[in-house]
C-alpha angles and dihedrals in degrees: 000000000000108000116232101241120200114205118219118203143151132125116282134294095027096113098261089143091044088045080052099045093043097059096033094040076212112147107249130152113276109195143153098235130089114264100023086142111051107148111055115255112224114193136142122254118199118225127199123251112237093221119052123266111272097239083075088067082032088058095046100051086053089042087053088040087054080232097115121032121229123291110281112243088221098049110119097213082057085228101324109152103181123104094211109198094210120014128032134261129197128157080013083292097147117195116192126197134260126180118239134192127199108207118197112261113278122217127202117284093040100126080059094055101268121145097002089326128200095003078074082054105053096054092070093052092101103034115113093211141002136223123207116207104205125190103246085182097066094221097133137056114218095277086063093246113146120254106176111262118299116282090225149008096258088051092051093045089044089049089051089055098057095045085058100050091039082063093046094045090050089044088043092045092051099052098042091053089049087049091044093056097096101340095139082060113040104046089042082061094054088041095114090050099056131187092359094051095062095040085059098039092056091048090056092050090043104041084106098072087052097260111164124202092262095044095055081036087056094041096049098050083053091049099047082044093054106035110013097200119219117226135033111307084244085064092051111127125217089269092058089050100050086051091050086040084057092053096054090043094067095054090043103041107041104181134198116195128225116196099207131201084018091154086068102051125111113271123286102023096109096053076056087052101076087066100064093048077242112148116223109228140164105208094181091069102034083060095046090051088059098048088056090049094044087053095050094256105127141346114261133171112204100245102025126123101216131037130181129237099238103238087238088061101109098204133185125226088265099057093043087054089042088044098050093044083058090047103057088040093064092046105056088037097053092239123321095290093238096106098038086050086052094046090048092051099044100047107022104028087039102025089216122158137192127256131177113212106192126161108228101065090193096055103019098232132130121244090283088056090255116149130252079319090161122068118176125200103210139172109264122263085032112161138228097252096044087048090059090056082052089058096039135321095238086064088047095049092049103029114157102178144303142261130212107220096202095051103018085227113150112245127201119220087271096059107132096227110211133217110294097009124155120222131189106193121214103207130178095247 
């Protein structure tokens, strides 16, 4: 099964490692200097599913059988049956993995070797979006070096900006230049073969960022429809290429944007931040929140906008203070933004759902009795059959058909699941 991967990416000093931290809960240097983080940290963020979890509808059918009592007021999981093998569910609330990776700060010119260069870039190569984690404060220059917050909204927006296009113009640089290393010859040696030979011959070069036939195909009709180049591709100059190098960028690199320190942004920037599709976020308190939570301390729901102090917690002066900050913060802010980005990027940007393959159709448990323990995130319109190669070739190669769990209804290879479905698969052993 491919694992969905989440870049994370930005100059230095914006938070990225607190953003990282913050959604991993995975222990990495935080630190106010440019470069804390070198080496790229790779960890796995859970993201909540937007239905709920299937052992909701599971619990109800043995409540109305009499075979299951009510849900305990005192049951931690608040009714949960599923035994998930990797994630958490509680109040049928599932949350299902995603790999992250947390990249060092780049810094403009990196594509031409500055800071640690294309190493920075390489460790993006496989990632199936990208979120940039801009300063909405406007403390820091492109180097990462701090300045002092903005002096005004239109300081701190036009900050942001530049951090964005600073992203796009290294992204643009490094595949041009992957494009411009034998580009004459090789497209004169796909000539006869037109269109479609180009088409064929950038995927191959750039087969290493993860471009696919129909992406290059989509880009390059794109392309031909916005700037209709003159001449024979072999007589494309470097300008043509980084446009065509822009182009592919936008179908390789998708990128969510995450306006961090925002609380502490002059005065009117968030009310900006709804027209760049840029969602506002504090990642320092969203991790402190589940460190508290994570010690026992209080009760606190990823995306939520409230938590509760738990009545054992034994807190100095400070931490109520803190905790109440905090707090206030979440509430007027409607949550720290980091879930609802995830969620966003996940469901909407990747249009991924969430599908449970078990292999008693009846009880929805795997073959050791453990309840709806599998939970795959999955593109949308994803088929039976596809799903089986998800769960293991061997099912794939010798897929039968297919059962929904929900309405016991035999499904061919062809079968559309939907968001939340639950499939039994019939394989040749």
């Amino acid at each position: 099964m491919t694992t969905l991967r989440i870049g994370l990416v930005g100059k230095p000093n914006v938070g990225k490692s607190t953003f990282f931290s913050a959604a991993t809960l995975a222990q990495v240097d935080i630190a106010n200097y440019p470069f804390c983080t070198i080496d790229p940290n790779i960890g796995v963020a859970f993201v909540e599913a937007r239905l709920a979890c299937p052992c909701k509808e599971l619990r109800a059918k043995l409540e109305h059988e009499g075979r299951l009592e009510p849900t305990s007021p005192d049951d931690p999981r608040q009714g949960s049956l599923c035994q998930p093998r990797t994630g958490s569910c509680v109040a049928h609330r599932r949350f299902v993995p995603v790999a992250m990776v947390d990249v060092a700060g780049l810094v403009p010119g990196a594509s031409e070797g500055r800071g640690r260069g294309n190493a920075f870039l390489s460790d993006l190569a496989n990632s199936d979006v990208l979120i940039q984690v801009v300063d909405a404060a406007g403390t820091t220059d492109l180097e990462g070096q701090f300045l002092g917050n903005a002096s005004s909204k239109e300081d701190a927006l036009a900050s942001m900006k530049d951090e964005i296009a600073f992203l796009e113009d290294e992204l643009d640089a490094w595949i041009a230049g992957i494009l411009h290393d034998g580009w004459v010859r090789g497209v004169r040696r796909v000539q006869a073969e037109g269109e479609k030979g180009l088409v064929s011959f950038i995927q191959e070069r750039l087969s290493g960022l993860g471009a696919t036939h129909q992406l290059v195909q989509q880009s390059m009709l794109q392309f031909n429809q916005e700037q209709q180049p003159e001449g024979q591709p072999w007589d494309w100059d470097i300008n043509i290429l980084n446009t065509l190098a822009s182009t592919l960028r936008r179908g390789l690199f998708p990128v969510a944007y995450a306006a961090n320190k925002w609380d502490i942004a002059p005065s009117g920037v968030i009310d900006e931040l709804s027209l760049y599709s840029i969602e506002p976020c504090m990642a320092d308190v969203e991790l402190a929140l589940r460190r508290a939570a994570n010690a026992d301390i209080i009760s606190y729901h990823p995306g939520e906008s409230t938590f509760s102090i738990n009545d054992a917690a034994k807190l100095n002066e400070a931490q109520t203070k803190a905790l109440t900050h905090m707090l206030e913060r979440i509430k007027s802010a409607n949550g720290t933004g980091v879930a609802r980005l995830l969620d966003r990027v996940l469901f909407d940007m990747l249009e991924r759902i969430v599908v449970y393959p078990v292999q008693d159709e009846t009880h929805w448990v795997d073959g050791e009795g453990k309840v709806l323990p599998d939970a795959f995130v999955v593109a949308s319109g994803i088929q039976a059959k596809a799903l089986a190669y998800h769960v293991h070739s061997d099912l794939g190669d010798g897929f039968i058909r297919g059962v929904d769990g929900k309405t016991r209804r035999v499904v061919g290879a062809d079968h559309e699941l939907a968001d939340g479905d639950v499939l039994k698969i019939h394989a040749k052993s």
